[in-house]
ZALUMVEX-313556 format. One record per residue (C-alpha): chain; x, y, z; residue in three letters; residue number from 1. Coordinates in pm, 1 decimal, decimal comma, m for minus. Layout:
! residues N
   torvex          u          v          w   kolnu   drenti
        A          X          Y          Z     ala      NUM
...
//
This chain:
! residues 489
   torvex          u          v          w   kolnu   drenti
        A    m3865,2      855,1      554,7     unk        1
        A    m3629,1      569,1      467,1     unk        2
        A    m3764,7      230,5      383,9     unk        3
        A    m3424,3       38,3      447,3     unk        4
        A    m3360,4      m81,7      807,4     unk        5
        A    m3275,5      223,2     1008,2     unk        6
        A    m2891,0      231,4     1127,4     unk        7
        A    m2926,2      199,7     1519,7     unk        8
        A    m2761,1      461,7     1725,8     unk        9
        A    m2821,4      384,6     2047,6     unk       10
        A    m2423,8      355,7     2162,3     unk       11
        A    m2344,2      696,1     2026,4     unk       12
        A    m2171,6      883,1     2339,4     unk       13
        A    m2298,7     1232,3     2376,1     unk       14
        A    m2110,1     1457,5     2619,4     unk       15
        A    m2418,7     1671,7     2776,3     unk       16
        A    m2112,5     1828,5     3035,5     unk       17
        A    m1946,4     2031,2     2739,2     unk       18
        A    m2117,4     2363,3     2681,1     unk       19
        A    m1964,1     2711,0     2648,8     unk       20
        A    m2184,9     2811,0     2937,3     unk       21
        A    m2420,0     2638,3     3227,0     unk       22
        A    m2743,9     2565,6     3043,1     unk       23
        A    m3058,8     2360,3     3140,9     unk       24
        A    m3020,4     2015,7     3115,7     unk       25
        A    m3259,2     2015,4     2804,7     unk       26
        A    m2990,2     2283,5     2642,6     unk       27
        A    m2723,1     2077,5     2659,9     unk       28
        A    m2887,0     1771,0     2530,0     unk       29
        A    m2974,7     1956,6     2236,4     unk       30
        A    m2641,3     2068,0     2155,1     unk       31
        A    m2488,7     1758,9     2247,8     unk       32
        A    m2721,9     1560,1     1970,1     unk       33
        A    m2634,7     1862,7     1704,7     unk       34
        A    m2282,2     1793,4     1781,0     unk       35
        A    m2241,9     1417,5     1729,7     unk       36
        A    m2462,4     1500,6     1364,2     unk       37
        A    m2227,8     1807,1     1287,1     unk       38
        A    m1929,5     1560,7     1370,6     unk       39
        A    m2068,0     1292,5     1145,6     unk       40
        A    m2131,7     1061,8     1405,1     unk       41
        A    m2471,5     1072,7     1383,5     unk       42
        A    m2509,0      992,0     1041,4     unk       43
        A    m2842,6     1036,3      845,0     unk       44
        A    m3122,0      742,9      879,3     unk       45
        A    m2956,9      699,6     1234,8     unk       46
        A    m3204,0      555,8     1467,8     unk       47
        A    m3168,5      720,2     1794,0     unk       48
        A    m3266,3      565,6     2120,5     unk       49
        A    m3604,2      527,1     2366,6     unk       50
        A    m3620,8      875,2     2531,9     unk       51
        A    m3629,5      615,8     2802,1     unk       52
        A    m3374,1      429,0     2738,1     unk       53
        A    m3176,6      749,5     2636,7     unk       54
        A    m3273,4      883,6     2955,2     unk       55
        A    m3119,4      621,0     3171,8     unk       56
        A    m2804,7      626,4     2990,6     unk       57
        A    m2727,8     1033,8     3065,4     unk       58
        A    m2888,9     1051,4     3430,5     unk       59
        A    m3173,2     1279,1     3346,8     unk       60
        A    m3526,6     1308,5     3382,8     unk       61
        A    m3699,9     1102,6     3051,0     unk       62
        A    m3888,4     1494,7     3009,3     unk       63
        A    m3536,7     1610,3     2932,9     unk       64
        A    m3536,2     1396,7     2622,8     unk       65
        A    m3880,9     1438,9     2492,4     unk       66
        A    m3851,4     1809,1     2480,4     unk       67
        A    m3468,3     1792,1     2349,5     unk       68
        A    m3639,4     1545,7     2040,3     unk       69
        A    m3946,0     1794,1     2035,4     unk       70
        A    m3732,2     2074,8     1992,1     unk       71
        A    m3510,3     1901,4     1689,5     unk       72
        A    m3769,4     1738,8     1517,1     unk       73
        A    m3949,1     2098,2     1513,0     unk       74
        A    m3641,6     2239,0     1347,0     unk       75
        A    m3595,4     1930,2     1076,8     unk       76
        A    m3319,0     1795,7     1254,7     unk       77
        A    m3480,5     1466,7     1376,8     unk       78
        A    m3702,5     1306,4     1195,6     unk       79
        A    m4022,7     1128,8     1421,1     unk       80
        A    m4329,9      971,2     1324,6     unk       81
        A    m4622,3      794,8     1519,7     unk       82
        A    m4521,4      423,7     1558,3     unk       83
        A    m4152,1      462,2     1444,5     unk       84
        A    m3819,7      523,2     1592,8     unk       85
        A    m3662,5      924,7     1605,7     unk       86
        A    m3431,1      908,3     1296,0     unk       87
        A    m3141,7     1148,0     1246,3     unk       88
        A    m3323,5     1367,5      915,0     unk       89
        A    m3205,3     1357,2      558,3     unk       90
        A    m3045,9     1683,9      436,9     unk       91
        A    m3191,5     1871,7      194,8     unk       92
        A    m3109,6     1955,0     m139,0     unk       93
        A    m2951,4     2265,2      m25,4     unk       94
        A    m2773,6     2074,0      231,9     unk       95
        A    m2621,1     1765,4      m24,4     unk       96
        A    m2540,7     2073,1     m243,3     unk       97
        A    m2141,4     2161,6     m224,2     unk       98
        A    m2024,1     2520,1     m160,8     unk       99
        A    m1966,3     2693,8     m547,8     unk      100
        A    m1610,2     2807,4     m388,8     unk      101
        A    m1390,7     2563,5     m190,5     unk      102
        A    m1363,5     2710,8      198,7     unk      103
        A    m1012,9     2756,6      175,2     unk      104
        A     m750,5     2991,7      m54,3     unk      105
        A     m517,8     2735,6     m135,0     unk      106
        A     m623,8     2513,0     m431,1     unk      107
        A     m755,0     2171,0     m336,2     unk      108
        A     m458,9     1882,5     m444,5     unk      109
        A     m473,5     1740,9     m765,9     unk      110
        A     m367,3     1332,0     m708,6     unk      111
        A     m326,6     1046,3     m994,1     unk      112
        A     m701,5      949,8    m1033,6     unk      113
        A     m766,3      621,0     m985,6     unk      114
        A    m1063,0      568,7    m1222,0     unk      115
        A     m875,1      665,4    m1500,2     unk      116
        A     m961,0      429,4    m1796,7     unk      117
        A     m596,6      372,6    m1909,1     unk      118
        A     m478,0      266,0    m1538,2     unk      119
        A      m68,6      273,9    m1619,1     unk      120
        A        3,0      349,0    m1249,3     unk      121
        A      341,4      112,0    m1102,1     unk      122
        A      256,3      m81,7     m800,6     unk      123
        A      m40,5     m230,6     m823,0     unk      124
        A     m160,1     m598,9     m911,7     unk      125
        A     m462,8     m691,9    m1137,1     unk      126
        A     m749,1     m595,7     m912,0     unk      127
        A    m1005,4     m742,3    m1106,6     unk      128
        A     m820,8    m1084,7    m1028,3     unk      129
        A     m808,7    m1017,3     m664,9     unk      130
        A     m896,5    m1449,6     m572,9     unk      131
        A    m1193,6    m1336,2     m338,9     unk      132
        A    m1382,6    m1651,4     m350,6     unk      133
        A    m1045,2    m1869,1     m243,1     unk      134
        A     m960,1    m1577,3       32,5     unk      135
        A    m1334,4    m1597,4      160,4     unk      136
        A    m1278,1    m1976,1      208,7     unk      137
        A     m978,9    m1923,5      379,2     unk      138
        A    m1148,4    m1654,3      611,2     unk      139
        A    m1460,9    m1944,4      678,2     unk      140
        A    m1212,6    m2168,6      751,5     unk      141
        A     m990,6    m1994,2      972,6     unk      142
        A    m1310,6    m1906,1     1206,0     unk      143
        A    m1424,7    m2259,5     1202,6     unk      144
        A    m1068,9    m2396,6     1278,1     unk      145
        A     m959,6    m2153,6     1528,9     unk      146
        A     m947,5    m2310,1     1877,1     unk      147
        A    m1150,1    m2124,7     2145,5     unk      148
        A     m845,0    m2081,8     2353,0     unk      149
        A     m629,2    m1897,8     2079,2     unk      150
        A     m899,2    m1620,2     2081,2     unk      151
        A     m791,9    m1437,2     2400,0     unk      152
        A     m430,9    m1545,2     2382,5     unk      153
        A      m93,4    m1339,6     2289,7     unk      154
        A       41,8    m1477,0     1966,7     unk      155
        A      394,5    m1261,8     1974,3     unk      156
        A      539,2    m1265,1     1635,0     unk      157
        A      188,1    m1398,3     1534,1     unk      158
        A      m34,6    m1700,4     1512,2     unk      159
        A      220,3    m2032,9     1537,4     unk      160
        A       24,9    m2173,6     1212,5     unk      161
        A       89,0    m1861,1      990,7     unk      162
        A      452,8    m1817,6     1079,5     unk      163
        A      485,7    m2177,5      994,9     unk      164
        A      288,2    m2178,2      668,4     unk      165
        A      492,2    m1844,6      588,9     unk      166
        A      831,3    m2036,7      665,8     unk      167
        A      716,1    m2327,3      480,5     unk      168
        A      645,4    m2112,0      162,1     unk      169
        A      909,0    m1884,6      146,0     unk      170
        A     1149,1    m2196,2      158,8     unk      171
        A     1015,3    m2369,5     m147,7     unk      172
        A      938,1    m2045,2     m349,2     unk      173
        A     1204,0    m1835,9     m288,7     unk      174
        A     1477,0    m2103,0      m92,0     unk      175
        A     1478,6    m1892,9      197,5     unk      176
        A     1665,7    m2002,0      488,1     unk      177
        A     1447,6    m1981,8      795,3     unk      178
        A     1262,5    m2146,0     1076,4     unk      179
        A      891,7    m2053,5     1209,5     unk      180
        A     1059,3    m1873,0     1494,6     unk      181
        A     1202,5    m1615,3     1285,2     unk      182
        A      916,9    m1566,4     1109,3     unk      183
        A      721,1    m1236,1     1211,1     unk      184
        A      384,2    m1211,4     1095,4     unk      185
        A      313,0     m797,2      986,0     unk      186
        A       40,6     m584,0      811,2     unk      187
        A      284,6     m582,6      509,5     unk      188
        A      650,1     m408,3      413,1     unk      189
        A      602,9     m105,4      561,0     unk      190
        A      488,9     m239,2      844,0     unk      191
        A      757,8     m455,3      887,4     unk      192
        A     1007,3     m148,2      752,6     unk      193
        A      878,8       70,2     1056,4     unk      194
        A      926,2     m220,7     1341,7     unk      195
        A     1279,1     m246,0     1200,5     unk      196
        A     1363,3       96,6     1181,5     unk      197
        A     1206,4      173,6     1493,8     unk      198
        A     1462,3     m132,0     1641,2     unk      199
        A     1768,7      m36,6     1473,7     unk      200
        A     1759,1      370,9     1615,7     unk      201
        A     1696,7      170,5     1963,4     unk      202
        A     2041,5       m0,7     1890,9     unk      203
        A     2202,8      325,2     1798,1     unk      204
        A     2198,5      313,0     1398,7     unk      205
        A     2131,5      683,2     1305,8     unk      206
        A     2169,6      662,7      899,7     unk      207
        A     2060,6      381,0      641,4     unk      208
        A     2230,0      317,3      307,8     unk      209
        A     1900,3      304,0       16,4     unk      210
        A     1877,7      294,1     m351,6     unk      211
        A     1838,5      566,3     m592,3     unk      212
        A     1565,6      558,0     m759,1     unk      213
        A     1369,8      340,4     m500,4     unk      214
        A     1005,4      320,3     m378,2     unk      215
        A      958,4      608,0     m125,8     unk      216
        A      762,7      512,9       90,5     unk      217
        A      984,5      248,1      277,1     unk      218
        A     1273,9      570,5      306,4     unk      219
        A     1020,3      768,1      442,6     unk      220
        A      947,1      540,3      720,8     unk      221
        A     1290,5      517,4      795,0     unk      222
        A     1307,0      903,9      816,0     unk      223
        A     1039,4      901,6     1025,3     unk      224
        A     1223,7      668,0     1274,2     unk      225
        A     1572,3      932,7     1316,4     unk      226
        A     1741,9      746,6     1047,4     unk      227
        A     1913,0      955,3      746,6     unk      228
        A     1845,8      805,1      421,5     unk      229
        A     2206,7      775,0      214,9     unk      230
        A     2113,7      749,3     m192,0     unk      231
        A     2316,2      488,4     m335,7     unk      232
        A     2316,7      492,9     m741,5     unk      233
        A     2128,2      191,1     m947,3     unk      234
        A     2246,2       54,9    m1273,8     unk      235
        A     2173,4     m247,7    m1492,9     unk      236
        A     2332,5     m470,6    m1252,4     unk      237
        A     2152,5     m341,8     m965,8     unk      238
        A     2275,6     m116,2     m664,5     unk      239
        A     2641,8      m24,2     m732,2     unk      240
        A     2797,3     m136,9     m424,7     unk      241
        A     3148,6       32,6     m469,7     unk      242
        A     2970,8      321,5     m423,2     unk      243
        A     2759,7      153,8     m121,4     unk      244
        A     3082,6       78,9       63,8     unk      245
        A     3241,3      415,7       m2,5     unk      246
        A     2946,2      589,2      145,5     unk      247
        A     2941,3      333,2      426,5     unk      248
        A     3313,0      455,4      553,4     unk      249
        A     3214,1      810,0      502,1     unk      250
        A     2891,9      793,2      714,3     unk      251
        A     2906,0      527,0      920,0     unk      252
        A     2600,1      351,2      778,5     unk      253
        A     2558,5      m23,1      842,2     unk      254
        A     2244,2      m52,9      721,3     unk      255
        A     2113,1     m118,2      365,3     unk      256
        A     1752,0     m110,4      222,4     unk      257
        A     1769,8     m316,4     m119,1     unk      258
        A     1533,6     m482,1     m409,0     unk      259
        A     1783,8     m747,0     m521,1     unk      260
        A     1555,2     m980,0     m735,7     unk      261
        A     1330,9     m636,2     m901,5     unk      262
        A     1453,5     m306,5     m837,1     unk      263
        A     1189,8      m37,9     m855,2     unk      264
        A     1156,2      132,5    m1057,2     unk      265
        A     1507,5       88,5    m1267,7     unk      266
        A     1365,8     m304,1    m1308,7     unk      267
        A     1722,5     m453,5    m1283,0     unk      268
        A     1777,9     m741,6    m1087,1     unk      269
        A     2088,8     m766,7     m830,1     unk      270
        A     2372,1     m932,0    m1077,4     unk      271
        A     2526,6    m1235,7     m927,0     unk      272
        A     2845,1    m1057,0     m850,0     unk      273
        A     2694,0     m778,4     m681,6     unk      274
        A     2505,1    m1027,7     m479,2     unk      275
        A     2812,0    m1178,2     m309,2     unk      276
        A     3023,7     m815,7     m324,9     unk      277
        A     2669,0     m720,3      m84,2     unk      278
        A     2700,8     m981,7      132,8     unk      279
        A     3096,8     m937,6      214,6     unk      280
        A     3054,4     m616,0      303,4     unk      281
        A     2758,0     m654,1      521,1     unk      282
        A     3017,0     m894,2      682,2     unk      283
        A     3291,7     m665,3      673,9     unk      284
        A     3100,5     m413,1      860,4     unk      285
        A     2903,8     m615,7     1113,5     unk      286
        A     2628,8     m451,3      902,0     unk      287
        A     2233,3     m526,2      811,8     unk      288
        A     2077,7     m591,9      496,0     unk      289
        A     1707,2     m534,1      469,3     unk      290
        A     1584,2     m711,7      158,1     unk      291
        A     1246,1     m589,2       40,2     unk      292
        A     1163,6     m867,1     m188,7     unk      293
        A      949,9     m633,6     m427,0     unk      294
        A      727,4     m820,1     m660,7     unk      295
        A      963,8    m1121,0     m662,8     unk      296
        A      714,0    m1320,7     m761,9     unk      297
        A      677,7    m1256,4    m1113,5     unk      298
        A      994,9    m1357,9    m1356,3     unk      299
        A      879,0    m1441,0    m1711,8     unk      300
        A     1234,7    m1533,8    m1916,0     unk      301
        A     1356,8    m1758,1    m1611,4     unk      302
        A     1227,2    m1921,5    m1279,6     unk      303
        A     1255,4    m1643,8    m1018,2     unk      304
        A     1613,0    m1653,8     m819,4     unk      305
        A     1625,2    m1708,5     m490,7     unk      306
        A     1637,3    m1488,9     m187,8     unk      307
        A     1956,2    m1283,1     m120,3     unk      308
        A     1875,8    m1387,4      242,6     unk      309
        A     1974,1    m1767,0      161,1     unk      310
        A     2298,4    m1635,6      113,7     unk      311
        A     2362,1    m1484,8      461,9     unk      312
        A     2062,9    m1567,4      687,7     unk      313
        A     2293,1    m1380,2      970,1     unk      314
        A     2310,3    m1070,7      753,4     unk      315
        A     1940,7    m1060,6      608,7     unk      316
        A     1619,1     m939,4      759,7     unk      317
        A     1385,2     m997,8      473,5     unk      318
        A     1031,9     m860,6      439,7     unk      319
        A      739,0     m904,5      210,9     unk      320
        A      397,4     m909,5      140,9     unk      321
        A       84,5     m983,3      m63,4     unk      322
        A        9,8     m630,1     m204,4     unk      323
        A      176,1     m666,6     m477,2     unk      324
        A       92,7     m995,8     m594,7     unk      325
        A     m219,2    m1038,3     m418,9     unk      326
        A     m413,9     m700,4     m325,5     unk      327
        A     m335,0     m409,5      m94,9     unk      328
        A     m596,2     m434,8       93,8     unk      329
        A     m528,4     m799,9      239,5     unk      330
        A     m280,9     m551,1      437,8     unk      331
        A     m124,2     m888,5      561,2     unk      332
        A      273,2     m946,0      511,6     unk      333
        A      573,8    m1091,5      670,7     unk      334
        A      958,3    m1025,4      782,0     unk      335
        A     1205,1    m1297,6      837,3     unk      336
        A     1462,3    m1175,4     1093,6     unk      337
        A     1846,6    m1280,0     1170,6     unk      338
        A     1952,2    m1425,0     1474,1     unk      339
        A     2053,4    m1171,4     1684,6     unk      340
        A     1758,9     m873,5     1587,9     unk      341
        A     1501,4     m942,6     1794,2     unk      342
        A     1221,0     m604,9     1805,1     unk      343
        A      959,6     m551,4     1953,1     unk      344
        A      665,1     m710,7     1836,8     unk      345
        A      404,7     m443,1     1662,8     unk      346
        A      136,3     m343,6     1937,8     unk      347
        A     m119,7     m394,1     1656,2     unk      348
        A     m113,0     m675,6     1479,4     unk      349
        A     m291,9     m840,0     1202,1     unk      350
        A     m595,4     m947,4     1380,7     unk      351
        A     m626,9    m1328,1     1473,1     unk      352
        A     m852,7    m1405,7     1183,8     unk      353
        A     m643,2    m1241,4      933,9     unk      354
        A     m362,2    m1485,5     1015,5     unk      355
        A     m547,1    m1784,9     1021,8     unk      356
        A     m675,6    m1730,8      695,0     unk      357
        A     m306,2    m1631,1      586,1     unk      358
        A     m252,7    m1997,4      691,8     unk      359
        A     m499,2    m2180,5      485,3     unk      360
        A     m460,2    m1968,0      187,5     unk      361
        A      m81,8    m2082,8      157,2     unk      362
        A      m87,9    m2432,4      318,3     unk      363
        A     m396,5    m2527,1       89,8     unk      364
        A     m195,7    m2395,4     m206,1     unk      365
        A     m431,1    m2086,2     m267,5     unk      366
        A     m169,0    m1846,9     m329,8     unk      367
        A       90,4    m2080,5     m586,1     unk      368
        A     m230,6    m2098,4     m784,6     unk      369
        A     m298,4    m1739,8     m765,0     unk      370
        A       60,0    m1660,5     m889,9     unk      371
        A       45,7    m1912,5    m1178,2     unk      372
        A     m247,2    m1784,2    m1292,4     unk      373
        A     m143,6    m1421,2    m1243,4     unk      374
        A      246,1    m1518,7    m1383,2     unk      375
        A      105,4    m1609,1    m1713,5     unk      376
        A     m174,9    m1282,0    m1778,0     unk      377
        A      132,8    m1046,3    m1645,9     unk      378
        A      386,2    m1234,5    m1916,9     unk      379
        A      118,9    m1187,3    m2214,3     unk      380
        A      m15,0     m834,3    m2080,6     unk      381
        A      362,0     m715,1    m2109,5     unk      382
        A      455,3     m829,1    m2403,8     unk      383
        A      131,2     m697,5    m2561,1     unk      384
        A      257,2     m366,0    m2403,7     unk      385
        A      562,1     m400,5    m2593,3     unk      386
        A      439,3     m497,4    m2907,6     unk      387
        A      231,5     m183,5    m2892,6     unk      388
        A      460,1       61,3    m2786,2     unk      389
        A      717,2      m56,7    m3086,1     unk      390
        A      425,8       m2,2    m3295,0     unk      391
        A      344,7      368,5    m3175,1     unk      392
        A      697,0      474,2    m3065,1     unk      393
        A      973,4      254,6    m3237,4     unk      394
        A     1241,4      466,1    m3184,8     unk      395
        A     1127,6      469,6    m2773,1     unk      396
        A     1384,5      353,1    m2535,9     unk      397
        A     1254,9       64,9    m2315,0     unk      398
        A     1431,4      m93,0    m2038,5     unk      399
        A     1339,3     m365,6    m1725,7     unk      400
        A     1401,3     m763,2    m1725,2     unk      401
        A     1140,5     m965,9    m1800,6     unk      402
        A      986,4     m933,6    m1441,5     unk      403
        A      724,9     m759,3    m1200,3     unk      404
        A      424,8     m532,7    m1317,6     unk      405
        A      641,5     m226,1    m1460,0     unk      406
        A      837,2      m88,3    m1698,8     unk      407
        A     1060,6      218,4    m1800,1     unk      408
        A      995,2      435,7    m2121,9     unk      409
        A     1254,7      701,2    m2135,9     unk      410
        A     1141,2      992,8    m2337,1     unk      411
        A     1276,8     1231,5    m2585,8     unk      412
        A     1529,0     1495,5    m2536,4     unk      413
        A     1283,7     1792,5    m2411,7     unk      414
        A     1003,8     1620,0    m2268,3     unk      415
        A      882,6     1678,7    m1916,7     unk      416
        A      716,7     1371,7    m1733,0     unk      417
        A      596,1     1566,4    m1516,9     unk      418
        A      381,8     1767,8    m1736,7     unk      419
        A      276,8     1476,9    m1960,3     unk      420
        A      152,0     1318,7    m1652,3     unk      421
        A      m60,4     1649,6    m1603,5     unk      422
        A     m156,1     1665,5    m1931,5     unk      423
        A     m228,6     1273,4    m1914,4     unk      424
        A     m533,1     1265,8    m1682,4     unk      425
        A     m711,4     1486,9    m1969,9     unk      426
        A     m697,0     1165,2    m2163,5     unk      427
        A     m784,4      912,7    m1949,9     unk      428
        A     m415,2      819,5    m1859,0     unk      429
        A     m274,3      757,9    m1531,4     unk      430
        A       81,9      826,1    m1568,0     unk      431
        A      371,4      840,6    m1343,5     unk      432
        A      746,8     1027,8    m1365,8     unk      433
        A     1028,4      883,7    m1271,4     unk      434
        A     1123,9     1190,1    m1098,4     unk      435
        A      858,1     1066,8     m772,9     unk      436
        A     1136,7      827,2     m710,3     unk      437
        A     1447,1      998,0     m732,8     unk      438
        A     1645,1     1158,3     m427,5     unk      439
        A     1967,6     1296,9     m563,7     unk      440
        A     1979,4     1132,1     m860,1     unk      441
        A     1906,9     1257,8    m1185,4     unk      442
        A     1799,1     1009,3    m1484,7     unk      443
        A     1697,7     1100,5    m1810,8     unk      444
        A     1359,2     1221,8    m1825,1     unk      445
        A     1112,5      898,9    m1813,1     unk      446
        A      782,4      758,5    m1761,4     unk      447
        A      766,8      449,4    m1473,0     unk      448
        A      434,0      222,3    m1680,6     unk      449
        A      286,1      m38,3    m1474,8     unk      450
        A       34,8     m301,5    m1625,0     unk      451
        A      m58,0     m447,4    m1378,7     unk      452
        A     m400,6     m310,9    m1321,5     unk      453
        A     m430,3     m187,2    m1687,2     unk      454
        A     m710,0     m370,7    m1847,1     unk      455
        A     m604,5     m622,1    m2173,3     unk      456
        A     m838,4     m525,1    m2356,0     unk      457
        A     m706,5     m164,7    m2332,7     unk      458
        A     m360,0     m175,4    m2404,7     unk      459
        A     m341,4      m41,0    m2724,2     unk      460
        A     m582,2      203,9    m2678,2     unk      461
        A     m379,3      338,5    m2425,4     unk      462
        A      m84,2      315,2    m2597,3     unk      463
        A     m180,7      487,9    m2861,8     unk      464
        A     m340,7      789,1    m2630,3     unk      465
        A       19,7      777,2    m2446,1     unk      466
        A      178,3      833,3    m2822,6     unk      467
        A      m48,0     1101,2    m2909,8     unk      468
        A      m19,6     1292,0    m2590,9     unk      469
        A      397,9     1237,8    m2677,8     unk      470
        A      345,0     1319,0    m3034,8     unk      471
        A      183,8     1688,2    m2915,4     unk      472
        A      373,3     1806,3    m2724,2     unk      473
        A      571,0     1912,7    m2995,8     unk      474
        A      612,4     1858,6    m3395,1     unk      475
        A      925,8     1702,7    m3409,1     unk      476
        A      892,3     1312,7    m3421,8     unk      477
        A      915,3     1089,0    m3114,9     unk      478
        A     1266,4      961,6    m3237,8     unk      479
        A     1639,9     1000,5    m3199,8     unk      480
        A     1621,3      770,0    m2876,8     unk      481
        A     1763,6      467,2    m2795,1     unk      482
        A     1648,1      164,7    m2957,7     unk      483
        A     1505,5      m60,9    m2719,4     unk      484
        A     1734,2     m302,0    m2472,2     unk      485
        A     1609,5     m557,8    m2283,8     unk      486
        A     1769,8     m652,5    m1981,3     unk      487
        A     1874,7     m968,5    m1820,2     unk      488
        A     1957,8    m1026,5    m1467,0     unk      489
//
């Protein structure tokens, strides 16, 4: 028997009226209390009800229940002693043990793991500096600061003081031009992605210009919603938009999905005369930029640019969010919207509470200190990188500005990423191709390295386990590559 407080039970629904065949009433109450167990909703150390009470909630006799608890308890289903509730029984060894075969002939998925010790996965901030103690303040003071009244009402496009606090940020840190009233509060990018998708097939957009390479998971959304994704090729300077526009007069596509201050995963920023050649042809075609403003945060040679939005607030819906440069699981972001696009709202918002604390945490300053702080580990944690990668691998070529959380390593003439990510996880290292981001086009081979979660105490340890796992694969030295090249944007 369990000496921790017993989980109580005693809402679980059971559904005595499903049964393959009529059955007593005791029958049924059996199989209903096996089934919610089977199912998992009964979970071990479960305290189930009173037979009484029990009883009363099904409509039958309180002997019903006794003899449906005798009967489990006899088998070691239920658990009962004198002066103690009916618990749902521990399994036994046998039980806890896993089959020696998996059920099923196909082999179970292999994915990234994420307790690898050399965590070199793109995408992800330092979760060991997740600010939990300024977030929980936020949370107590969003619950104490909440009026009473706000708790039952509709907040469309969210709660007034976190669209305001959002506006209010977004114009000093990244000069965006916007009012509270454009200001959509979301559960982050793809959130915001799928309400705009969702709006633009309802105005009878059926394709959407995106780039190539680019983080998948925003084009799948859009797939998801009836639009075709058009790959548009990325250079140094960004999307190429000659290219944009000629694929915009073959297809018809209006739309455009872009990372104009970090692309992922080529790390180029939008050049300043790709920035206005964007905008004039969004013009020209009464067209829609959607500006996913992708770690944007974090510039280390310069003060991060501002918003391509500023530059045509008519043109622009931007979106963002705080997974990247707070945590993912905040799962609290934001889209700024033209005049003119007006969705509809998300049926599930952020809850109430969420919001509120979104509030204090930026009007309070919370997240500017978050980002200097985290600005300043990111700019030492990649130049450490990069010291130790011109130390293992000088002849590697490295590319990305002097921004975000990642950065490319293109490999030698032969080498797979694909299988060195395989071969990776036997040495502690999460790795990732560049291939996972590619559509149509086809890059040299090259591994996408994030640091943003990788430990700084670990980077040359797993640097040098990502140059002997290079080194390996084959006897001729890592060399005849590029030198390395730095970008600026």
């Amino acid at each position: 028997m369990q000496k921790t407080r017993p989980i109580l039970a005693w809402e679980t629904l059971l559904d005595i009226a499903r049964t393959d065949a009529p059955a007593p009433l005791r029958e049924r109450v059996e199989h209903a209390l096996r089934r919610a167990i089977d199912d998992g909703h009964l979970v071990p150390g479960s305290a189930l009800p009173p037979s009484r009470t029990l009883a009363e909630n099904l409509g039958v006799s309180r002997w019903v229940i006794t003899e449906a608890y005798g009967q489990l308890v006899a088998e070691g289903v239920l658990d009962a002693r004198a002066g103690s509730v009916t618990r749902v029984a521990a399994p036994t060894l046998s039980e806890r043990m896993p089959p020696p075969h998996p059920p099923s002939d196909h082999p179970a998925p292999t994915a990234t793991p994420v307790d690898a010790r050399f965590d070199l996965r793109p995408g992800l901030p330092d979760l060991r500096a997740t600010p939990r103690a300024r977030w929980g303040s936020a949370v107590k003071a969003a619950l104490s600061s909440i009026a009473d009244r706000d708790l039952a009402a509709a907040h469309p496009g969210g709660y007034a003081p976190a669209r305001q606090a959002v506006s209010d940020y977004l114009g000093r840190s990244r000069h965006v031009a916007t009012t509270a009233d454009r200001v959509v509060i979301t559960h982050g990018a793809s959130d915001g992605m799928s309400i705009l998708a969702r709006e633009l097939r309802r105005q009878g957009h059926r394709a959407i210009l995106v780039e190539d390479p680019s983080w998948p998971r925003l084009r799948d959304i859009a797939q998801t919603h009836g639009l075709r994704t058009i790959p548009i090729p990325v250079d140094d300077d960004g999307i190429d938009v000659e290219a944009l526009a000629a694929a915009s007069v073959r297809t018809g596509a209006r739309v455009a999905l872009l990372t104009p201050a970090h692309q992922f995963p080529v790390g180029a920023a939008l050049s300043p005369a790709r920035r206005e050649q964007v905008i004039a042809w969004a013009h020209a075609v009464d067209g829609l930029i959607i500006e996913d403003d992708y770690d944007a945060e974090f510039r280390y040679d310069r003060r991060p640019i501002a918003a391509l939005q500023r530059l045509a607030p008519d043109r622009v819906a931007l979106i963002g969010s705080l997974s990247k440069s707070v945590s993912p699981a905040l799962g609290l972001g934001w889209m700024v919207l033209p005049h003119g696009l007006n969705p509809e709202h998300s049926p599930a918002m952020p809850s109430l509470i969420d919001q509120a604390a979104l509030a204090h945490f930026l009007v309070r300053g919370d997240l500017e200190r978050h980002l200097r702080a985290a600005r300043s580990r990111f700019r030492r944690r990649r130049a450490a990188l990069l010291d130790a990668l011109r130390a293992e691998l000088p002849d590697a070529s490295i590319s990305g500005i002097a921004a975000g959380m990642h950065l490319l390593l293109e490999l030698p003439a032969g080498a797979d990423a694909a299988e060195l990510a395989r071969r990776g996880r036997d040495h502690g290292l999460a790795l990732t191709p560049l291939r996972r981001y590619e559509d149509v086009s086809r890059r040299p081979e090259a591994l996408v390295l994030g640091y943003g979660n990788l430990d700084d105490t670990l980077v040359s340890a797993a640097t040098a386990a990502l140059a002997t796992l290079l080194r390996a694969r084959s006897e001729t030295p890592v060399a005849s590559v590029r030198s390395e090249r730095t970008l600026t944007g």
